[in-house]
C-alpha positions as CSV (number, residue, x, y, z in Angstrom):
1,X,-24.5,33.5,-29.6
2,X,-21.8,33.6,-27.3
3,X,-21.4,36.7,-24.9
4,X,-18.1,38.2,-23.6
5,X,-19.5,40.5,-20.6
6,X,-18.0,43.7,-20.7
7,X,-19.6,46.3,-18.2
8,X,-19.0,49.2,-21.2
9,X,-21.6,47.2,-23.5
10,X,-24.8,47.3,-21.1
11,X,-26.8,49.7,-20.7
12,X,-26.7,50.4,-17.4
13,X,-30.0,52.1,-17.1
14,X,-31.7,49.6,-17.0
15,X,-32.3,49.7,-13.2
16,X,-34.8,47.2,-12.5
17,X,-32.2,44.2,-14.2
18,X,-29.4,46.2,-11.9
19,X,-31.5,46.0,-8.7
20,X,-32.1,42.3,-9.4
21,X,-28.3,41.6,-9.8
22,X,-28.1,43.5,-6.4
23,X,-30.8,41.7,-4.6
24,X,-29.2,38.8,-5.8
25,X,-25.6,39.2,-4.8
26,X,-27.5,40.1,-1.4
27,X,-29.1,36.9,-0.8
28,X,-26.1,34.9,-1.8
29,X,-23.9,36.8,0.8
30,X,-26.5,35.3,3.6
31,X,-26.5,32.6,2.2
32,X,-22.9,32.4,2.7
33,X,-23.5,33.5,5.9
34,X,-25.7,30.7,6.9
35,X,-22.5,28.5,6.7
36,X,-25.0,26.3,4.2
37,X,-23.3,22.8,2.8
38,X,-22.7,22.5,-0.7
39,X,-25.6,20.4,-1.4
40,X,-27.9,22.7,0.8
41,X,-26.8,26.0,-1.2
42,X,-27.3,25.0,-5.1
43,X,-31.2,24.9,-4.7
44,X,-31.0,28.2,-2.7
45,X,-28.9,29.2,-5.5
46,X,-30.5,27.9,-8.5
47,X,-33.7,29.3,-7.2
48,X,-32.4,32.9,-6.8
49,X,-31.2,32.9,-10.7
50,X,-34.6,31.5,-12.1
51,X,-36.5,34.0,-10.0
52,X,-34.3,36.9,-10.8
53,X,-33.8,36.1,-15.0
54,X,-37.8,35.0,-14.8
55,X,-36.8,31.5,-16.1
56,X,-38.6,28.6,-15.8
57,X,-36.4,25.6,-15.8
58,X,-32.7,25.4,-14.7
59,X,-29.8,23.3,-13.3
60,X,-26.9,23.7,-11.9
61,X,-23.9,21.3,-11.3
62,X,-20.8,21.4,-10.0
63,X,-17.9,18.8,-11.0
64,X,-14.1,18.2,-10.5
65,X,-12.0,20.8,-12.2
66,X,-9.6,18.0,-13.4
67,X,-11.8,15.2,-14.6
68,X,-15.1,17.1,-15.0
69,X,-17.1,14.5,-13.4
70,X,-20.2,15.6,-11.8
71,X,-19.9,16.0,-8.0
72,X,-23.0,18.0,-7.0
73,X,-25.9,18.6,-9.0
74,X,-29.5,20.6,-8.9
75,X,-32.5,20.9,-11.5
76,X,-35.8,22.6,-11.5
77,X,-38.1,21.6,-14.2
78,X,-41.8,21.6,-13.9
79,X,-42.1,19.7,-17.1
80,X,-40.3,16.7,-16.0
81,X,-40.2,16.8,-11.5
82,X,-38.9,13.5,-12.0
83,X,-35.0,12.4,-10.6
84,X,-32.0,13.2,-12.8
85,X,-29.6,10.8,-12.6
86,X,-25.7,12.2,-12.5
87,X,-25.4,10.1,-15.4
88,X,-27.8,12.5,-17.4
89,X,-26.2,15.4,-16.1
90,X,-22.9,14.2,-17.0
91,X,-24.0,14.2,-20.8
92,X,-24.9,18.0,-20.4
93,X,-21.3,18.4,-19.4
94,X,-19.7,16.1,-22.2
95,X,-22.0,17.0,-25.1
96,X,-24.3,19.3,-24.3
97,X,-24.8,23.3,-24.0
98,X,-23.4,23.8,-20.9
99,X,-20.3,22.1,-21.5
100,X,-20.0,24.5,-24.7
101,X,-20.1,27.2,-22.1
102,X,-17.2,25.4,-19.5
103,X,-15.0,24.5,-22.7
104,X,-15.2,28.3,-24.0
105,X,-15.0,29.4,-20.5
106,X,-17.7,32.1,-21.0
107,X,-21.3,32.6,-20.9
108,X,-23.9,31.6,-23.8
109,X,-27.4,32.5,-25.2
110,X,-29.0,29.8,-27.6
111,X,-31.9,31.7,-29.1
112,X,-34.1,28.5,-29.9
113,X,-33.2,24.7,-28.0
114,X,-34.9,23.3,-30.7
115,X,-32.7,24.3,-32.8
116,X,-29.2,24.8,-32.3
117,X,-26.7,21.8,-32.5
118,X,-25.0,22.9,-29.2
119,X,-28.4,21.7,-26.7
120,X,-28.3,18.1,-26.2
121,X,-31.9,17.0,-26.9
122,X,-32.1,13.6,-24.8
123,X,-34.8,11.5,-24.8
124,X,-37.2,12.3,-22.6
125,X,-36.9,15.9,-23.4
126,X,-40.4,16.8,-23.8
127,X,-40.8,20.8,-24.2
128,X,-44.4,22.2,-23.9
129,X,-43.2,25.0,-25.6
130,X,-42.4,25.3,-29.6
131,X,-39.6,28.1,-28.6
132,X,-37.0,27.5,-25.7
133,X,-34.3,30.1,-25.0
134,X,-31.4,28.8,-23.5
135,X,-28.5,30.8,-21.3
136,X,-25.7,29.2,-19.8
137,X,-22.6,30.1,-17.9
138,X,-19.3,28.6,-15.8
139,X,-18.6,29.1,-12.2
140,X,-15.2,30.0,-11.9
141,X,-13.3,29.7,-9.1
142,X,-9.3,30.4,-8.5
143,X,-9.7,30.0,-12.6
144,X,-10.5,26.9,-12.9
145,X,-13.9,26.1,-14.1
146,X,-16.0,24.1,-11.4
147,X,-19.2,24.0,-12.2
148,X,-22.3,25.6,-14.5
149,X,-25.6,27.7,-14.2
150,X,-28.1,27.1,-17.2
151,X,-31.4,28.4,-17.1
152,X,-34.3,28.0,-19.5
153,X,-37.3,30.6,-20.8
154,X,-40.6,29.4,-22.4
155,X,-42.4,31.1,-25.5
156,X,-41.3,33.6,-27.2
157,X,-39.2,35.6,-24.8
158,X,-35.3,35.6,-25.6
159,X,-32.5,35.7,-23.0
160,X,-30.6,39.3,-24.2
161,X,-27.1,40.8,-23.2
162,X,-29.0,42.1,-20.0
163,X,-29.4,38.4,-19.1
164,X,-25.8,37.7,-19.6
165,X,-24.5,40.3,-17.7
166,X,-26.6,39.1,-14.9
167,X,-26.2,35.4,-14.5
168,X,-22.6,36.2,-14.9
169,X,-22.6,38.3,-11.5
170,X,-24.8,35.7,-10.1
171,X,-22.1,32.9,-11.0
172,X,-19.1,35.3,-9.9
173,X,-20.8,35.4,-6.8
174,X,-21.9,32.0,-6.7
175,X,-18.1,30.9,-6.6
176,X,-17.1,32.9,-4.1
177,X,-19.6,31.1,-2.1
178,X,-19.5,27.5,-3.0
179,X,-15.7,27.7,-2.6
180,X,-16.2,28.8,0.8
181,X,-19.2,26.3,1.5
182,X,-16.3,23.5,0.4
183,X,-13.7,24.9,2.6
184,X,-15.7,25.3,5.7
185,X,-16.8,21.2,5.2
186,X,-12.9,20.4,4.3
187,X,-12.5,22.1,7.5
188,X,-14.8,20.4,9.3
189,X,-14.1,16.9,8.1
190,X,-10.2,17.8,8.9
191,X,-11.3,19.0,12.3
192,X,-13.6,15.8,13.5
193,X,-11.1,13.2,12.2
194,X,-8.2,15.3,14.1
195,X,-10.2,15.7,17.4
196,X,-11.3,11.5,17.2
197,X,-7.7,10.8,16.6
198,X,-6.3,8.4,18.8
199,X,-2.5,9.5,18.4
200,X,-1.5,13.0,19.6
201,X,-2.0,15.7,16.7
202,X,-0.2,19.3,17.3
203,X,-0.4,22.2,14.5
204,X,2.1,24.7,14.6
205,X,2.5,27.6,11.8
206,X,6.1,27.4,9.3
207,X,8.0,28.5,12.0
208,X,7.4,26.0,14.8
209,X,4.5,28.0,16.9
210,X,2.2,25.5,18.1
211,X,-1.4,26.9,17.0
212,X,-4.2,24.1,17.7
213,X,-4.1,20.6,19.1
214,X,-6.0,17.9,20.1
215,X,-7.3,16.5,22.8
216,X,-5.4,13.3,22.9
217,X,-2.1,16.1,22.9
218,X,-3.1,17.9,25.6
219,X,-3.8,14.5,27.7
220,X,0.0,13.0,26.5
221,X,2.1,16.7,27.2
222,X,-0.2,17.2,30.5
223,X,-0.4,21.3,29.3
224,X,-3.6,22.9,29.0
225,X,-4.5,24.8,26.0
226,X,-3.7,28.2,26.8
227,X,-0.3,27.2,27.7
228,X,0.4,24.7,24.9
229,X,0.2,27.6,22.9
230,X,2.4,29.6,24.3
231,X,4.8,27.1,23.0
232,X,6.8,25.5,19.9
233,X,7.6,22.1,18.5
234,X,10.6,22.3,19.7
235,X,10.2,23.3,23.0
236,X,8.1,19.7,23.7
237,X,10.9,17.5,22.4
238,X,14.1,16.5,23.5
239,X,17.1,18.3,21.7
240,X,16.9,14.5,19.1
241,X,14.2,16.4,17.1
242,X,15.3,19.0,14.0
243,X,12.8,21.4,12.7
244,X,12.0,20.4,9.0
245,X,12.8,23.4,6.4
246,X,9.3,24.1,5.0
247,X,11.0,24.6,1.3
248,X,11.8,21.0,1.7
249,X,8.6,19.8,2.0
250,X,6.6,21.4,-0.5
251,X,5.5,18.3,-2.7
252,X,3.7,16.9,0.0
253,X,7.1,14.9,1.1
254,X,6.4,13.6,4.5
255,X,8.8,14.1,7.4
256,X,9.6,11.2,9.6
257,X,11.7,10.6,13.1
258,X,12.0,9.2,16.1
259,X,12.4,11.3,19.4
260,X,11.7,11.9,22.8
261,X,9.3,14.2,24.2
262,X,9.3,16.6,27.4
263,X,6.0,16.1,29.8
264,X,4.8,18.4,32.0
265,X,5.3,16.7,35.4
266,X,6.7,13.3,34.2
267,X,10.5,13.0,35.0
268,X,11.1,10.2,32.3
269,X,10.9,11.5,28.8
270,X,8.5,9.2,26.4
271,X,9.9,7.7,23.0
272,X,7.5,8.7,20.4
273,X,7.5,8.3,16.3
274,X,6.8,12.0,14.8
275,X,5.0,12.4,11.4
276,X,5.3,15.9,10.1
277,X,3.9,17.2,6.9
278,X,2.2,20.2,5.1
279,X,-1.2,20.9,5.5
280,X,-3.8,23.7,4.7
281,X,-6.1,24.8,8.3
282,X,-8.2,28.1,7.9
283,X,-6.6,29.1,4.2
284,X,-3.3,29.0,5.5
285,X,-0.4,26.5,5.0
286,X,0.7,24.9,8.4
287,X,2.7,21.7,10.0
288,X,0.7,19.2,11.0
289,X,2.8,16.8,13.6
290,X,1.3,13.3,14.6
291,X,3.0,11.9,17.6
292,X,2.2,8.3,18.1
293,X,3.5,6.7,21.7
294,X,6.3,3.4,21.4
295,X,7.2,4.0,24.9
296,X,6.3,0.7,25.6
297,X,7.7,-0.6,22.4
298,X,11.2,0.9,23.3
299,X,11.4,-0.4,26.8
300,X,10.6,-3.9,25.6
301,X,13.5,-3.6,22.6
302,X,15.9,-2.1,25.3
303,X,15.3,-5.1,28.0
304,X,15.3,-7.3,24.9
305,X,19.0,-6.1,24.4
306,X,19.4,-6.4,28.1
307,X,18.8,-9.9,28.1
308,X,20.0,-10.9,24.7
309,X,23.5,-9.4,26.4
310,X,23.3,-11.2,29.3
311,X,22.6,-14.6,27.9
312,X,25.6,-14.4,25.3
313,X,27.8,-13.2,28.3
314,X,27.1,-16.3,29.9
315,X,27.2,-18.7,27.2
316,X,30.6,-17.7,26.0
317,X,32.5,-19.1,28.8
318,X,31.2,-22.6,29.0
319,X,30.8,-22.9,25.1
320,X,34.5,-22.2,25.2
321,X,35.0,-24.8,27.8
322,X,32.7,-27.3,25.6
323,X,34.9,-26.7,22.5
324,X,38.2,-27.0,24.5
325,X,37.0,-30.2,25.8
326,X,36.3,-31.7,22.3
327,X,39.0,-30.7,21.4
328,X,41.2,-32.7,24.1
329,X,38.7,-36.0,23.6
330,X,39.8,-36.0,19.8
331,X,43.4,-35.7,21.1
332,X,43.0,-38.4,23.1
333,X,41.2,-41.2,20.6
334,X,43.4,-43.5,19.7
335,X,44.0,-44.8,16.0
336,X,41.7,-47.3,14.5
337,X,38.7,-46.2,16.7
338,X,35.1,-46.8,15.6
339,X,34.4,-44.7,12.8
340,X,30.8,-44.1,14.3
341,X,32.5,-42.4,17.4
342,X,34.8,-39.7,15.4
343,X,31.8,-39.3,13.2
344,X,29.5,-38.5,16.4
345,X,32.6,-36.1,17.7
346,X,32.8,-34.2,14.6
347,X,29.2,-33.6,14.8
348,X,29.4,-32.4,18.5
349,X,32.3,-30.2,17.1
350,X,30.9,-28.4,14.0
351,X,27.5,-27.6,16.4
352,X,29.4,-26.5,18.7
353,X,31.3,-24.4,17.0
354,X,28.9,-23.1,14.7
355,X,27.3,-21.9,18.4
356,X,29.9,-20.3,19.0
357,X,29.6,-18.4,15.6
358,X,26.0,-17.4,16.4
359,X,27.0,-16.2,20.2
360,X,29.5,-14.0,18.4
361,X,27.1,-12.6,16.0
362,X,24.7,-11.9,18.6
363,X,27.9,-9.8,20.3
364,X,28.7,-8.1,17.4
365,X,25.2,-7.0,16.4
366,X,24.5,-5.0,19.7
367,X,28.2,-3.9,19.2
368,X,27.2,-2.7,16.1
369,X,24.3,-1.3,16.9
370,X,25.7,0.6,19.6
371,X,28.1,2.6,17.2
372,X,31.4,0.7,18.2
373,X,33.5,0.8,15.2
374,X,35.3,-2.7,14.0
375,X,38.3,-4.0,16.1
376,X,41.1,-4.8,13.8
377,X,41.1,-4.5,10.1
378,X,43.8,-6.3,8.2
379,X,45.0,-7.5,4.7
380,X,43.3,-11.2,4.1
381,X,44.2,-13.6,0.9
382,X,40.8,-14.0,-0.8
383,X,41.3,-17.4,-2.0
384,X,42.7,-18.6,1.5
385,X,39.4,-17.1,3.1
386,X,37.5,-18.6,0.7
387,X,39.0,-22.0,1.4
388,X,38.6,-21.7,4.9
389,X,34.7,-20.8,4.7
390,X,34.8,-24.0,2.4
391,X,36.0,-26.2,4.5
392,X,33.9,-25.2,7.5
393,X,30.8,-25.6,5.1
394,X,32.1,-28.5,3.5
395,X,30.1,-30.9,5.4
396,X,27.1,-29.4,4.6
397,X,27.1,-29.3,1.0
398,X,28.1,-32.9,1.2
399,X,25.0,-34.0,2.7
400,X,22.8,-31.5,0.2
401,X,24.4,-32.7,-2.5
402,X,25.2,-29.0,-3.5
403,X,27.7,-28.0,-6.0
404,X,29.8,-25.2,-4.7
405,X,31.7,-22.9,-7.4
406,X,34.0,-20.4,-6.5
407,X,35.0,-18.0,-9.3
408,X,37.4,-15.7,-8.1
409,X,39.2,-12.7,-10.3
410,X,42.5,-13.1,-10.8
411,X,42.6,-9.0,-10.2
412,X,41.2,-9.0,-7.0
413,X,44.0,-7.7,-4.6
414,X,43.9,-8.8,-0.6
415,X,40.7,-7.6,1.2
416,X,41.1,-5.0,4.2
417,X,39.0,-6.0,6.5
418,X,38.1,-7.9,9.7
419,X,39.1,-11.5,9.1
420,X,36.7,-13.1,11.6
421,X,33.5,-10.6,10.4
422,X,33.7,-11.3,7.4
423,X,34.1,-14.9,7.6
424,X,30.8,-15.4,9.6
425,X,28.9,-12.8,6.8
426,X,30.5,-15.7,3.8
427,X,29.5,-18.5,6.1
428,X,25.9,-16.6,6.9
429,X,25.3,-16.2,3.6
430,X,26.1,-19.9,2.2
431,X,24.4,-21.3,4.7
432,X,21.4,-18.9,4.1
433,X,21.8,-20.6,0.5
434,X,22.2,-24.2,1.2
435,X,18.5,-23.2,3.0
436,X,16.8,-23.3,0.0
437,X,19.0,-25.5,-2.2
438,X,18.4,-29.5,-3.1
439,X,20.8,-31.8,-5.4
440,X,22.2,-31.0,-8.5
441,X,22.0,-27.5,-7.7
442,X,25.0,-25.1,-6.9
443,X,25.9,-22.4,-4.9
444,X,28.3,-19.4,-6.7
445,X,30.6,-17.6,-4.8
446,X,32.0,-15.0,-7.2
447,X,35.0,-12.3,-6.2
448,X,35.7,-9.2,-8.6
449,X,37.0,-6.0,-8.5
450,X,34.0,-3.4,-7.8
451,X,32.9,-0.3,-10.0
452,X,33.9,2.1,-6.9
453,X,38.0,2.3,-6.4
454,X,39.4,0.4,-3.7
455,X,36.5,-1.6,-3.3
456,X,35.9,-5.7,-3.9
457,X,32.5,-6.9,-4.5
458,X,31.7,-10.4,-3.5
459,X,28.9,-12.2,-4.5
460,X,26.9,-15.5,-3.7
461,X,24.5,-17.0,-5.6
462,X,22.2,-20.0,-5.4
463,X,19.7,-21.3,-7.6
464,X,16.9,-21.8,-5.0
465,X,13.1,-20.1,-5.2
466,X,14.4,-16.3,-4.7
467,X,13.4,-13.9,-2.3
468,X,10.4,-11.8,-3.9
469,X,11.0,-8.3,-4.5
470,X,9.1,-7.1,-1.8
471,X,11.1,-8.4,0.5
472,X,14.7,-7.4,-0.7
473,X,15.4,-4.3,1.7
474,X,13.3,-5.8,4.8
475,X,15.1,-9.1,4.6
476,X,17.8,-7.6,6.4
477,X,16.2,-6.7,9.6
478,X,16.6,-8.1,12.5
479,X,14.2,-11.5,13.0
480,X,12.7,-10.4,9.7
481,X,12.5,-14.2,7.9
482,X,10.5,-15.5,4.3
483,X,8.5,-18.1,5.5
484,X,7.8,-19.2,2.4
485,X,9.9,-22.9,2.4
486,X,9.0,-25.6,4.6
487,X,13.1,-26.1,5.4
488,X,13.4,-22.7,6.2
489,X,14.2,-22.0,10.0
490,X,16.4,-19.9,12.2
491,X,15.5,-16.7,13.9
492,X,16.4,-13.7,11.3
493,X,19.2,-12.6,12.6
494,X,22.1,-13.9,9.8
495,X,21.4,-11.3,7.7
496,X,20.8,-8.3,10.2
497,X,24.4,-9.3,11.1
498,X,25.3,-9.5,7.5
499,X,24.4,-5.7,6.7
500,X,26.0,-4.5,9.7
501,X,28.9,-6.0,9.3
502,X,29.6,-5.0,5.6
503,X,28.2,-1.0,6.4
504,X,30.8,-1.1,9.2
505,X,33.5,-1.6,6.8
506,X,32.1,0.9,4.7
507,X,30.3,-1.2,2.0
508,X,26.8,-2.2,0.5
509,X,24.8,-5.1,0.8
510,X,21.6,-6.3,-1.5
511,X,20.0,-9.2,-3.0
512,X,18.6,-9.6,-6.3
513,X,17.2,-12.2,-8.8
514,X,19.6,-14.9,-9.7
515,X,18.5,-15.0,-13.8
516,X,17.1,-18.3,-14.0
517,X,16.1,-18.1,-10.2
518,X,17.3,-18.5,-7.4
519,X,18.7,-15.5,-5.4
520,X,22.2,-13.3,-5.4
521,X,23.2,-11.7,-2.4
522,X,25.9,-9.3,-3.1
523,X,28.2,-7.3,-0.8
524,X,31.4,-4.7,-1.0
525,X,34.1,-4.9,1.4
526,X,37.3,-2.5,1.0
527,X,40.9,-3.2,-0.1
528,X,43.0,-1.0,1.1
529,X,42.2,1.6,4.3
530,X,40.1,4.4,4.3
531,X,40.7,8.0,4.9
């Protein structure tokens, strides 16, 4: 039979079941009290309800709300002291009488085991008694159903209402507990794994007030505790870091940023990556803020830059001097000159020149990257600049044995943009093709009107081995390269120039599959000025 307990329906005088119910709720309070594990507490549990119902055999297990899989289990059986696997636990839950109880969400008397189709007899069930009564019942906690009691009596003694009303108090009580028990070791799990951290780890409540940190925190901001907390988030970074809205994180979204961070006696601030999210510390919702150190990391970047600068500042003026001089010598060959000598001085030229085109990449990335907008946009004929990028690759393609195949809309109006930019990004981006390309194959440059108004999108094709998915947004970084051809080589840096060249002109750039294979790299430029 199942039971509904309603306080109304028992008959209250029976004082000797009411001080038991007392006694019990009693010993499960110290027991709370002890600050006892999960594991530790069911036996201390279990025990109590056998002792106080006068049962002889019980179990109880506790399992995942979601999945009902057993996570914690206890049995007392005198019949069978033997191990109880989770396994055989778990098929009390799926199929037997104390998963009628968590499905219905209540308690349940079965008057004889033996019986009654809800006990699963397994088995090595082996009952010394002809008559078992049965009594089981869900812990509930925060309403969801976590885990059971069931308890067993021998002979001819019946579990009654009484029964009910009492190992529902027990397992009322016993929620209250085991969800605490589960806290306190969430808590405590949280807590080692924040104090081992090697990266600085600050808590502050919703509205920035730092509450608890680390050790590795109070080394990095040189503040002692008492006067870390006197302060908020905000107050240890430069003015680079905004305070996340809480209502925007409240799906677990991480918040990510880069800033600089305020020590207590060091005059240079320290670059640091900041990882702020949600979290729950002592039943209340907080921020949690990892700081992780790239001091280092910056400084190297920045004298990277420094050098990277100072090299292409002094290669630009004898490069210019080399490509003068070339220049002049071809002036000066006569007519009817070896063919092997003009060959060898067209060679010098197109190296030298596509130098040149790499020096002035270099310059215009760390322009880019600086902020500086473009120089000079102006209206450029898309079939002349396609000609013109032709003709410089021309040579190249020769000696592949590439097809090149311009198809060019007859709708497209004149680009507005920077002629020489976006030259290099067409040149970048055929010879980032003719990479991966071998005869017979061809290389698509395709011009047409975009989706967006006053936009072009341009298009370049090959029908090489791809780029794999997973490396479609990355492959634009600087020195980020796919080693995955043997002819592959350069230092990563076409593409980085690629991306910021198109965003400065206020377009997109991506790759995707070529169908068939190979790899597209498309790209929007404007064609007409914007607002």
């Amino acid at each position: 039979m199942e039971y509904s307990p309603n306080p109304s329906n028992i008959l209250l005088e029976d004082n000797q079941q009411l001080r038991v119910i007392y006694a019990v709720n009693a010993a499960l309070t110290l027991l709370e009290e002890e600050g006892l594990s999960v594991e530790k507490m069911l036996p201390r549990i279990l025990q109590l309800t056998i002792e106080s119902l006068t049962a002889s055999i019980g179990s109880i297990i506790i399992f995942n709300p979601e999945s009902l899989k057993v996570e914690y289990s206890w049995v007392v059986n005198p019949d069978f002291p033997g191990v109880h696997s989770t396994d055989k636990l778990q098929a009390v839950i799926d199929d037997g009488l104390a998963g009628w109880a968590v499905r219905q969400r209540e308690t349940v008397i079965v008057d004889n085991c033996l019986t009654d189709p809800r006990w699963l007899i397994r088995s090595d069930f082996r009952p010394t008694q002809e008559i078992l009564s049965a009594i089981s019942a869900p812990i509930i906690a925060r309403q969801q159903v976590i885990g059971t009691i069931t308890v067993i009596k021998a002979g001819e003694a019946q579990f009654g209402q009484i029964d009910a009303f009492a190992l529902t108090a027990i397992t009322e009580k016993a929620a209250y507990a085991i969800e605490n028990a589960r806290a306190q070791e969430a808590e405590s799990r949280y807590l080692s794994l924040f104090q081992d951290s090697v990266d600085p780890i600050i808590l502050t409540n919703l509205q920035g007030q730092i509450i608890e940190a680390n050790q590795r925190a109070f080394e990095l901001f040189e503040y002692d505790r008492e006067e870390l907390l006197q302060m908020t988030i905000v107050d240890l970074h430069a003015d680079d870091l905004k305070f996340p809205d809480p209502k925007q994180l409240q799906n677990h979204e991480a918040y990510f940023s880069t800033s600089r961070i305020i020590t207590k006696t060091r005059h240079k601030p320290l670059y640091v990556e900041v990882y702020g999210k949600l979290a729950k510390y002592a039943n209340n919702q907080i921020f949690q803020w990892i700081h992780h150190d790239i001091t280092k990391q910056v400084e190297l970047e920045e004298m990277r830059q420094d050098l990277t600068a100072m090299l292409v500042h002094d290669l630009q003026s004898p490069l210019g001097n080399v490509i003068s001089s070339l220049e002049l010598i071809k002036n000066e060959i006569p007519e009817g000159s070896d063919d092997t000598l003009v060959t060898m001085l067209d060679i010098a030229t197109r190296s030298s020149n596509h130098l040149q085109t790499l020096v002035q990449s270099l310059m215009d990335i760390s322009r880019l990257e600086a902020g500086h907008p473009i120089s000079k946009q102006e209206y450029v004929d898309v079939a002349e600049l396609v000609e013109l990028v032709y003709e410089i690759e021309r040579p190249n393609f020769e000696k592949r044995e590439v097809n090149f195949i311009r198809e060019i809309d007859p709708n497209v109006p004149q680009l507005f943009v920077e002629e020489g930019m976006i030259r290099r990004v067409l040149l970048n981006l055929l010879d980032n093709g003719l990479k991966y390309s071998v005869g017979t194959q061809a290389i698509i440059l395709r011009i047409q009107p975009a989706l967006i108004s006053g936009m072009a999108l341009i298009t370049v094709s090959d029908q090489g081995q791809g780029i794999p998915e997973k490396y479609h947004k990355t492959v634009f970084e600087k020195f980020q390269r796919i080693n995955n051809s043997p002819t592959s080589r350069g230092l990563g840096l076409g593409l980085a120039f690629c991306r910021l060249a198109v965003e400065a002109h206020g377009g997109q750039i991506w790759v995707d599959e070529t169908p068939g294979g190979g790899a597209s790299f498309n790209f929007t430029v404007p064609t007409v000025p914007h607002a």
